[in-house]
C-alpha positions in Angstrom: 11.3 24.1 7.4 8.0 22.3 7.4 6.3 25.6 6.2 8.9 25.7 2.9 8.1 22.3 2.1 4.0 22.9 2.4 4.1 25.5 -0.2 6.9 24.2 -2.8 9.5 26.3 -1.9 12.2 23.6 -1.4 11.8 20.0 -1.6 12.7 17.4 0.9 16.2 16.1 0.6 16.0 12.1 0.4 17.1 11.1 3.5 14.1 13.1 5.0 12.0 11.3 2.6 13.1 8.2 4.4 12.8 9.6 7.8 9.2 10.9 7.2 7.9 7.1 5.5 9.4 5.5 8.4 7.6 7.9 10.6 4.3 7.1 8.7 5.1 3.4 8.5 4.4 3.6 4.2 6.8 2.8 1.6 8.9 5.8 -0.1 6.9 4.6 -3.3 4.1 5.1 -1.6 5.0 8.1 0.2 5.9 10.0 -3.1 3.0 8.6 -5.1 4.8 6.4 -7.4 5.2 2.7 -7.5 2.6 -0.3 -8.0 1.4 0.4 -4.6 1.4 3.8 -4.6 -2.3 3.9 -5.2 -2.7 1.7 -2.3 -4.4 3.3 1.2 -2.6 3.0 4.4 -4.3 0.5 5.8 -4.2 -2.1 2.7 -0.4 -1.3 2.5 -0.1 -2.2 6.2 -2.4 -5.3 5.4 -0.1 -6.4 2.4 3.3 -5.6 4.8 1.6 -7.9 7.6 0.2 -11.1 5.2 4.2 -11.4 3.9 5.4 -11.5 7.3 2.8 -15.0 7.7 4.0 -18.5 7.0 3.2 -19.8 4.0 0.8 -22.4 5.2 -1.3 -19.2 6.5 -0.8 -17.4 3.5 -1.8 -20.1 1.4 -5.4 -20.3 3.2 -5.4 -16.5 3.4 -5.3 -16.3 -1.1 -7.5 -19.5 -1.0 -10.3 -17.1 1.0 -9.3 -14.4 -0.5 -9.2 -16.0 -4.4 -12.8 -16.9 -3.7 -14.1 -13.1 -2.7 -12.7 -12.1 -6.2 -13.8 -14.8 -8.6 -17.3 -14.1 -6.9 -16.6 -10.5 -7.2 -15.7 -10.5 -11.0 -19.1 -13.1 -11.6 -21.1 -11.1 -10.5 -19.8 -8.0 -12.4 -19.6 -10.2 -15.5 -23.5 -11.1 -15.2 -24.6 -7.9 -13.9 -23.5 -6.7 -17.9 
């Protein structure tokens, strides 16, 4: 069966689909390419899943740190113009 699906000949039915993102521990979305973080790689989708599972107190000095990195990021972009 794996074969058929490799070259196109039949498409997995949905609840395979499931099966298969549970199996590599993504999102459907993600599995099948669509979705806002469908772009996303593996390991920043598993980053993403684990920083909601943090309290919020955590969280909030996780986006403090992590609010930084980008403002600094986009400066520097803007001045390097």
């Amino acid at each position: 069966m794996r074969g058929k699906y490799e070259r196109n000949e039949i498409l997995p039915s949905i609840e395979m689909v499931v099966k298969l993102a549970k199996v590599f521990g993504v999102t459907v979305d993600y599995l099948i390419g669509e979705g806002e973080n469908a772009s996303y790689d593996k390991e920043t989708v598993n980053r993403i899943n684990n920083i909601q599972k943090m309290d919020e107190r955590t969280k909030s000095v996780l986006f403090n740190v992590i609010d930084t990195y980008i403002q600094n990021f986009k400066t520097k972009k803007a001045f390097a113009k």
